[in-house]
C-alpha positions as CSV (number, residue, x, y, z in Angstrom):
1,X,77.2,-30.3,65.9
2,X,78.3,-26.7,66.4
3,X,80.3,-25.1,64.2
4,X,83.3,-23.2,64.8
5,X,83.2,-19.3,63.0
6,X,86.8,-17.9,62.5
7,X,87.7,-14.7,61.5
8,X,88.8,-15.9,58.1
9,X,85.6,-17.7,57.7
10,X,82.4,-15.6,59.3
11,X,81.5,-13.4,56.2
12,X,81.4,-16.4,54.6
13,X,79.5,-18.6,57.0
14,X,77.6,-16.1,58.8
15,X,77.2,-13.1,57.1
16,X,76.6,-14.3,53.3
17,X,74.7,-17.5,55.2
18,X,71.1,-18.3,53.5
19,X,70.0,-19.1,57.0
20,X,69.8,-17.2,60.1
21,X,72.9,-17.9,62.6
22,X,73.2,-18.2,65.8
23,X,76.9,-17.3,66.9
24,X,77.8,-17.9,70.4
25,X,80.9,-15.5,71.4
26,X,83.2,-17.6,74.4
27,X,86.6,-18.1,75.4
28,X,88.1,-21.3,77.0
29,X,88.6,-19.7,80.2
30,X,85.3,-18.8,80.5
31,X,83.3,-20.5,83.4
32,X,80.0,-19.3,81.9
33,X,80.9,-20.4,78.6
34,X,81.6,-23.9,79.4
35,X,78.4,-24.0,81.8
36,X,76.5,-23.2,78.6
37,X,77.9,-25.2,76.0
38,X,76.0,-27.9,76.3
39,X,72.6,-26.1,75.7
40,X,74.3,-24.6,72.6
41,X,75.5,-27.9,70.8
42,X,72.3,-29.4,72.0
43,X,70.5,-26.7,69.8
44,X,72.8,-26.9,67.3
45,X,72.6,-30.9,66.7
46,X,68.6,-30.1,66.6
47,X,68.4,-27.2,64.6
48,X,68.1,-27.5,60.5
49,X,66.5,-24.1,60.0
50,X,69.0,-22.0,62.0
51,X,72.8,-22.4,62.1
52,X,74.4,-22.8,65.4
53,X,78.3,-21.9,66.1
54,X,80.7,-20.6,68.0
55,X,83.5,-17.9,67.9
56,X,86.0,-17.9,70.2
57,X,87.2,-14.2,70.8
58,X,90.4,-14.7,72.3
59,X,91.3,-15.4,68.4
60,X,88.8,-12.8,66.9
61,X,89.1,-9.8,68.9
62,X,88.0,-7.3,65.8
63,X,84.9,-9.4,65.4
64,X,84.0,-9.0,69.2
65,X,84.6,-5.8,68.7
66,X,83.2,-4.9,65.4
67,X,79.8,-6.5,67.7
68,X,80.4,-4.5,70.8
69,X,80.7,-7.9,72.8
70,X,81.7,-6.4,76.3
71,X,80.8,-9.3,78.3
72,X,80.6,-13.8,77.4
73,X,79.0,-15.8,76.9
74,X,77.6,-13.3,74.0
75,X,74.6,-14.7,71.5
76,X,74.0,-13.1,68.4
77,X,71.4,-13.6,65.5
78,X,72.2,-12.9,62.2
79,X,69.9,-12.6,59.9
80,X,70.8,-12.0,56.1
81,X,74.2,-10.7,57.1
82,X,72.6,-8.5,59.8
83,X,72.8,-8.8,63.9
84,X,68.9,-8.8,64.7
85,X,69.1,-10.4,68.4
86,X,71.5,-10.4,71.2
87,X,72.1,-12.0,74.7
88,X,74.5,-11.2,77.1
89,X,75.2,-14.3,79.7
90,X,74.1,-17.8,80.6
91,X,71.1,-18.5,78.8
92,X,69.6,-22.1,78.9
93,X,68.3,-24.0,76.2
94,X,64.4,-22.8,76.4
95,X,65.7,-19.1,76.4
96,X,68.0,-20.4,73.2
97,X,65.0,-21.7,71.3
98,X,62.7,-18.7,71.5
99,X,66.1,-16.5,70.7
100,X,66.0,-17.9,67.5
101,X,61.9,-18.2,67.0
């Protein structure tokens, strides 16, 4: 399953995180969001090497905006605290898995 990324708790989960992370920016309202959702907790239940979670940014706009996430559905890698990767729009499972290769 997914996990959910607050503000109050990204630094902890995603940028101190030992793995890489894969954080999905959304919002409810999103059509686009909710047409990729299932490709995201389908990753997420079959990843053990990469986190997978989601952040919505109606309740962290300083984090979308600390990334420059203009647009969602936004993906972002982290890697050792650091944004390596990024992905603006639907992107379907395939394109998720060689995202985080």
């Amino acid at each position: 399953m997914e996990k959910k990324f607050t503000s109050e708790n990204f630094e902890a989960e995603v940028l101190k995180s030992e793995k890489p992370v894969l954080v999905d920016f959304y919002a409810d309202w999103c059509g686009p969001c909710k047409m990729m959702a299932p490709a995201v907790e389908a990753l997420a239940n079959e990843q053990d090497e990469v986190t997978v979670g989601k952040l919505n940014v109606d309740f962290a706009p300083e984090l979308a905006r600390a990334y420059k996430v203009m647009s969602i559905p936004t993906l972002i890698l982290f890697k050792n605290g650091e944004a390596v990767e990024k992905r603006i729009g639907v992107q379907s499972k395939a394109e998720l898995e060689a995202l985080i290769r």
